[in-house]
VEXNU-193138 format. One record per atom (N, C-alpha, C): residue in three letters; x, y, z. Coordinates in steps of 0.001 Angstrom, whole numbers, plus 500000, padded with zeros to 6 digits. Layout:
N
ALAXYZ...
% end
This chain:
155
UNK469977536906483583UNK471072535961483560UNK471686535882484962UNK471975534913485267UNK472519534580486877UNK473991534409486454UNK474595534832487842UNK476252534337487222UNK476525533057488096UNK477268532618487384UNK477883530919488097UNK478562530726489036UNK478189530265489974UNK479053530204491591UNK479898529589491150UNK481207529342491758UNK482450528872491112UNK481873527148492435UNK482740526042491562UNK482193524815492710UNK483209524760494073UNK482381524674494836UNK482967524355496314UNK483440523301496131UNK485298523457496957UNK485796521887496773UNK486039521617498322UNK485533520333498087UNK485608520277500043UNK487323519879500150UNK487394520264501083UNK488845519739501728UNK489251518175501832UNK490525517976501867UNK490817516728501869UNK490549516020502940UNK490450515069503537UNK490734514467504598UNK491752514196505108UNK492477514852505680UNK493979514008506289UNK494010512776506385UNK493059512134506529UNK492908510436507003UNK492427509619506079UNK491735510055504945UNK491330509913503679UNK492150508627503492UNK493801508982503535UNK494973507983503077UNK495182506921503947UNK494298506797505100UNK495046506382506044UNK494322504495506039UNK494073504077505261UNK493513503195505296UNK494896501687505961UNK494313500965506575UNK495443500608507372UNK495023499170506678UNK495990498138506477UNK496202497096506278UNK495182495864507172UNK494456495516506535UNK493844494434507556UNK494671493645508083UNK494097493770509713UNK494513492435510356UNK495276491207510003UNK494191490484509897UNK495148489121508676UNK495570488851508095UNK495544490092507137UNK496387490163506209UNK498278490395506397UNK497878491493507468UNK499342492073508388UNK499672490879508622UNK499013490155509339UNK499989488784510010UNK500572487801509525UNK499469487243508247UNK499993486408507320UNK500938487006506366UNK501294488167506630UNK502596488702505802UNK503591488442506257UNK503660488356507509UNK505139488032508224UNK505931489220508851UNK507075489016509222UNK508030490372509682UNK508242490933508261UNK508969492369508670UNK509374493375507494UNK510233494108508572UNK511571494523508094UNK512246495262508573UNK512224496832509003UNK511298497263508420UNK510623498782507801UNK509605498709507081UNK508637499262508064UNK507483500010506828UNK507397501553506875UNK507958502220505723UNK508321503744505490UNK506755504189505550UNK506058503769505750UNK504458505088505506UNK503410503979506265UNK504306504119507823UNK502889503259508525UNK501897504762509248UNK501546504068510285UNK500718504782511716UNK500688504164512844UNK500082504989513613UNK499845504076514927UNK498768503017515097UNK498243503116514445UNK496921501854514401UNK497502500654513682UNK498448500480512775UNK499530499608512323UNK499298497960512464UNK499192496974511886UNK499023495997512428UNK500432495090511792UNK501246495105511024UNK502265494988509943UNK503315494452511076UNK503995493980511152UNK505009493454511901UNK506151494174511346UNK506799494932512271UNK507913495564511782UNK509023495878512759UNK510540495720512222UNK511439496113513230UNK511010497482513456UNK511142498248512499UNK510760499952512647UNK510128500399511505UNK509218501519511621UNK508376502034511504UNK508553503650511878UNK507938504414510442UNK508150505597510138UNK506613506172510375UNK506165507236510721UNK504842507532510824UNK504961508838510447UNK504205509886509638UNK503495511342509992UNK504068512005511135UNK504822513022511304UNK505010513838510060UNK506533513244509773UNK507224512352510286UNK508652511537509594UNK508358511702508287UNK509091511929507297UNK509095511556505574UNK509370510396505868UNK508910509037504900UNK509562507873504954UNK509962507659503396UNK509914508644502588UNK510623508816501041UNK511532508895501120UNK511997510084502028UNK513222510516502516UNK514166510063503584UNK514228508993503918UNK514301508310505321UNK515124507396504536UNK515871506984505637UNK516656505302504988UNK516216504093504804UNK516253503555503769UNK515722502206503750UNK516523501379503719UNK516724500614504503UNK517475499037504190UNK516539497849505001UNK517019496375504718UNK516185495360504701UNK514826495071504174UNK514352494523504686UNK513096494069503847UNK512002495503504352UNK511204495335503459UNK510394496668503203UNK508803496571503007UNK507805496876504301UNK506387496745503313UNK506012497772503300UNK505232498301502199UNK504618499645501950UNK503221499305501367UNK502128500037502001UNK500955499990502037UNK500903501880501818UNK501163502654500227UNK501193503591500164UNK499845504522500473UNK499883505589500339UNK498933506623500260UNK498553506372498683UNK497103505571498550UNK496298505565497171UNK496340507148496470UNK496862508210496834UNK495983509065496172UNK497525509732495431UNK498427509149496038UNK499732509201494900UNK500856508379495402UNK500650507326494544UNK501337506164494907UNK503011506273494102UNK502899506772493431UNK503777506941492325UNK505341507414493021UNK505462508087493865UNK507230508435494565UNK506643507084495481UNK506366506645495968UNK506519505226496470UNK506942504079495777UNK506180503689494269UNK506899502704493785UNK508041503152493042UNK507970504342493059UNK510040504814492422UNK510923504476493172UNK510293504928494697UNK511675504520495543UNK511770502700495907UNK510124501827495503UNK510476500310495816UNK511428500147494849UNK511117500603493603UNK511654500187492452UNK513354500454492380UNK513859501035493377UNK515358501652493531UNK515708500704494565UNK514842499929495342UNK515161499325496959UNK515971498039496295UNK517250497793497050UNK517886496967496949UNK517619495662497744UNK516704495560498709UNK515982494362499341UNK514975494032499167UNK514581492839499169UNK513159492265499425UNK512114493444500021UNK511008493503498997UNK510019494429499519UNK508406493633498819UNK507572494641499503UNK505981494310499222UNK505515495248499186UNK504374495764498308UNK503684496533498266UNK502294496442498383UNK501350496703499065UNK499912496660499051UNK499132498042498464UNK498973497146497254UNK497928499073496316UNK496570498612495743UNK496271499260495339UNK495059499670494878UNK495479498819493413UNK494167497634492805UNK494947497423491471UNK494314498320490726UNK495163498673489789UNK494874499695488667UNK496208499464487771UNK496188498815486668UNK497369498619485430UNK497588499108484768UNK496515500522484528UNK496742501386483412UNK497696502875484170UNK498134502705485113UNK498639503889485471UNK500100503949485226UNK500757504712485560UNK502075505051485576UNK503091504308486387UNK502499504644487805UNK502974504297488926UNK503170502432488697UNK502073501601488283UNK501985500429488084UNK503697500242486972UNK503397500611486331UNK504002500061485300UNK505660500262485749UNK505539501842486566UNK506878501634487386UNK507608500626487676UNK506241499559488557UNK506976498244489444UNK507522497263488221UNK506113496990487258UNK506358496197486381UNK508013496043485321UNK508309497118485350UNK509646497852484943UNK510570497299485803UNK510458497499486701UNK511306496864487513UNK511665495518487820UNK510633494895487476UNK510940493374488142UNK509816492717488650UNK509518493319489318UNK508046493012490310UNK507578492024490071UNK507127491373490736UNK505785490019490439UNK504934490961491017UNK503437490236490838UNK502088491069491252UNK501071490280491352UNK500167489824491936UNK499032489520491905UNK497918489948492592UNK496456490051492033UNK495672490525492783UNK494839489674493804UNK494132490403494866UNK493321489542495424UNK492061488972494930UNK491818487791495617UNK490887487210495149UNK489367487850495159UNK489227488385496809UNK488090488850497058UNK488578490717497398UNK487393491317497483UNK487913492891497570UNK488319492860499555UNK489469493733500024UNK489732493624501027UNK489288494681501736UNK488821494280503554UNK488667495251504525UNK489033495760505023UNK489822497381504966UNK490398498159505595UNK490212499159506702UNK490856499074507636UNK490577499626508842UNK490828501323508508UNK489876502235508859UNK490377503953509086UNK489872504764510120UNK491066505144510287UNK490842506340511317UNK489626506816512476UNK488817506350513194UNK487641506866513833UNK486270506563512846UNK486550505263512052UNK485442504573511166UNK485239503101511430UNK484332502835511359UNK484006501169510803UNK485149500753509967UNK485563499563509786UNK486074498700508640UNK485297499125507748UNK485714499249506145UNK485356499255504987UNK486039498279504013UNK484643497368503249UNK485490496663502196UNK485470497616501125UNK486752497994500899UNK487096498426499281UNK485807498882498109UNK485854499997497675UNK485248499822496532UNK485729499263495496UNK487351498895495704UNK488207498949494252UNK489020497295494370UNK489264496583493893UNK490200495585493687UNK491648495948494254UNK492247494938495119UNK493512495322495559UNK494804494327495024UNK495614494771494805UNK497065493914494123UNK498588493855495144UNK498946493150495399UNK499850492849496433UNK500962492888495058UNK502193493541495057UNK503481493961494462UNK504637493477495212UNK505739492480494515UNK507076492184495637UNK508476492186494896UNK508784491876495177UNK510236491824494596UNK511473491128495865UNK511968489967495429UNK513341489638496292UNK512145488771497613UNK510752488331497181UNK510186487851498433UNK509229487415498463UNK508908485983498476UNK507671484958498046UNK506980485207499163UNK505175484967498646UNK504042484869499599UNK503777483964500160UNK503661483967501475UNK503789482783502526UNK501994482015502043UNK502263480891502345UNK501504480157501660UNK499934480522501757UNK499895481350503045UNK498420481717503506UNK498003483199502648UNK499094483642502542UNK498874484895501385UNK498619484490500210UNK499159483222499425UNK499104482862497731UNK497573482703497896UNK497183481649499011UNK495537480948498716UNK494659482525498602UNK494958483744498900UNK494161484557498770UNK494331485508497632UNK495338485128496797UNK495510485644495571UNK495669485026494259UNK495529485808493103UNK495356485010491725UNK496711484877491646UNK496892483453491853UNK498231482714491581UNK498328481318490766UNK498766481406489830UNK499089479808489210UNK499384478995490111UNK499512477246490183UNK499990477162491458UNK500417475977490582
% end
């Protein structure tokens, strides 16, 4: 009888999360007053900007707000959109059966997803399109017209 190696878990990636907002997408979003969980590779138009190791949970928020969270726990992000007293956006991962989702939905939120899967820039990689479907989240702040044509929107 052999005994069972216990499974090797590889380590996380620090950068794993770091998937950055495409290009065009950043632009056709417009200004945002704050984005609490950017980086330096950033393309998002922003008065200011919180980066690693800043908390931006813990940080002040006022004015308009985009958050492009960390996929791998999105959930204290849409608690604190869901508390934000201004116009905000969220760029996530769609997934409707989770917790975190239903957070926004609770709240108010409009939502729609994209049409096609989107290309995200990371860390010391190629662009990658998505394995997963992505959903743009807002509240207090309509999609400029070049953002609706790329999402499932009634019109």
């Amino acid at each position: 009888m052999t005994s069972q190696q216990p499974a090797i878990r590889k380590r996380k990636d620090p950068a794993s999360d770091e998937w950055c907002t495409p290009r065009d997408l950043a632009l056709d979003l417009g200004t945002f007053d704050l984005d609490p969980c950017s980086n330096d590779r950033s393309h998002v138009r922003t008065e200011r900007r919180i980066c690693l190791p800043e908390n931006g949970l813990v940080a002040e928020w006022s004015g308009s707000v985009f958050v492009n969270p960390p996929y791998s726990n999105p959930m204290p992000w849409c608690q604190r959109l869901a508390l934000h007293r201004g116009p905000w956006v969220a760029l996530l991962k769609l997934d409707p059966t989770t917790k975190w989702f239903a957070e926004l939905v609770r709240c108010g939120a409009s939502h729609a997803a994209f049409r096609k899967r989107l290309s995200f820039e990371r860390p010391g990689k190629k662009p990658m399109t998505a394995n997963f479907p992505s959903v743009l989240a807002w509240h207090w702040w309509t999609p400029p017209t070049a953002i609706a044509e790329r999402l499932w929107l009634l019109r």
